[in-house]
C-alpha positions in Angstrom: 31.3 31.2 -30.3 35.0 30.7 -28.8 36.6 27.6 -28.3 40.3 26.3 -27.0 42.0 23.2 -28.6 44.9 21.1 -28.2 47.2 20.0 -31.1 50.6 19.3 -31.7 51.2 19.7 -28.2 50.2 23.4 -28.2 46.6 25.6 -27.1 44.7 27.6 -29.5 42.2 30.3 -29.4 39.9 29.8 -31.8 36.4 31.1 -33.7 34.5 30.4 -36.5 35.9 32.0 -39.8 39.2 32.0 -38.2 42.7 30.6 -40.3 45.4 29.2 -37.7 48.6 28.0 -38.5 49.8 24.8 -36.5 52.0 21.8 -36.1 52.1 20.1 -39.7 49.0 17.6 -39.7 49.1 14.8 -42.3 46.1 15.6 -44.2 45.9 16.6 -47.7 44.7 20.3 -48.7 41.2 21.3 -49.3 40.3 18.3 -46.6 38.4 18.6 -43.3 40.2 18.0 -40.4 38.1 17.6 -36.8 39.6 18.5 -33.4 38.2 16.3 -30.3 40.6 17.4 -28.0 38.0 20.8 -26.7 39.6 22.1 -23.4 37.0 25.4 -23.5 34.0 25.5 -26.0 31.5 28.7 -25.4 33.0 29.3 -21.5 32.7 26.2 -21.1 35.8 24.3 -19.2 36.5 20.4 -19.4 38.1 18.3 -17.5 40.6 17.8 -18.9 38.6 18.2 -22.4 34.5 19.0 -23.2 32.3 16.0 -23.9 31.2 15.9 -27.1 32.4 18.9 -28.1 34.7 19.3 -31.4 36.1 21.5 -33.6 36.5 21.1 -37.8 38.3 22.8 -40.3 39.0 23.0 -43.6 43.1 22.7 -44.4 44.2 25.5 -46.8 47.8 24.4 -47.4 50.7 22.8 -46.1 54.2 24.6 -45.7 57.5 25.4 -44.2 57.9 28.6 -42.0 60.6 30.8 -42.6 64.0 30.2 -42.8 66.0 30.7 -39.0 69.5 30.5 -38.3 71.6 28.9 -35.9 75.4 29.5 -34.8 76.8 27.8 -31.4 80.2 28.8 -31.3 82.5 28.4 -27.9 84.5 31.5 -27.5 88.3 30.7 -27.5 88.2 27.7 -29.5 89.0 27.6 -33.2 87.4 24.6 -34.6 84.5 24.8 -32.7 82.3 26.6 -34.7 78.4 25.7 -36.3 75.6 26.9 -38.5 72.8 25.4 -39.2 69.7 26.2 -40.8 65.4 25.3 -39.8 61.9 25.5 -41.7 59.2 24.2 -39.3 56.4 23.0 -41.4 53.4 23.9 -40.6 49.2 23.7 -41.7 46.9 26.3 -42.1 43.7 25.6 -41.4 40.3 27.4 -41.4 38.1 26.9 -38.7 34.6 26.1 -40.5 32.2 25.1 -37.0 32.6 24.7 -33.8 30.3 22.0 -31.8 
């Protein structure tokens, strides 16, 4: 059984048994988390999302991604030079059912 959710602004793919990594979720490790917002559950479509339909997991950890780099620089111009430096955080999660 195949489902799509929405979270974090983003569409997932998901199945049973599967581990996703998304948008950091305030929820403590080893806790269930549900998904209501269903647009697809077993070829199913919604409109915008299935009725009744939902989706729970079981979060695995909370982290930071790794490490990317950013330099804006305008060509010709001495002081105008920057680096900067991002970890998105993110959630893994294990998809336990799918209703």
């Amino acid at each position: 059984m195949k489902a799509i959710i929405e979270t974090g602004g983003k569409q997932y793919t998901v199945a049973e048994k599967d581990v996703i990594y998304i948008e950091k979720l305030d929820v403590e490790e080893g806790k269930k988390v549900v998904f209501d917002k269903v647009l697809m559950a077993n070829g199913v479509a919604g409109n915008p999302y299935v009725k009744g339909a939902s989706v729970e997991g079981k979060v695995l950890k909370n982290g930071k991604g790794k490490k990317i780099n950013i330099f804006t620089y305008k060509p010709n111009k001495t002081s105008t030079r920057k680096r900067q430096g991002h970890r998105q955080p993110y959630t893994k999660v294990e998809i336990t059912s799918i209703k």
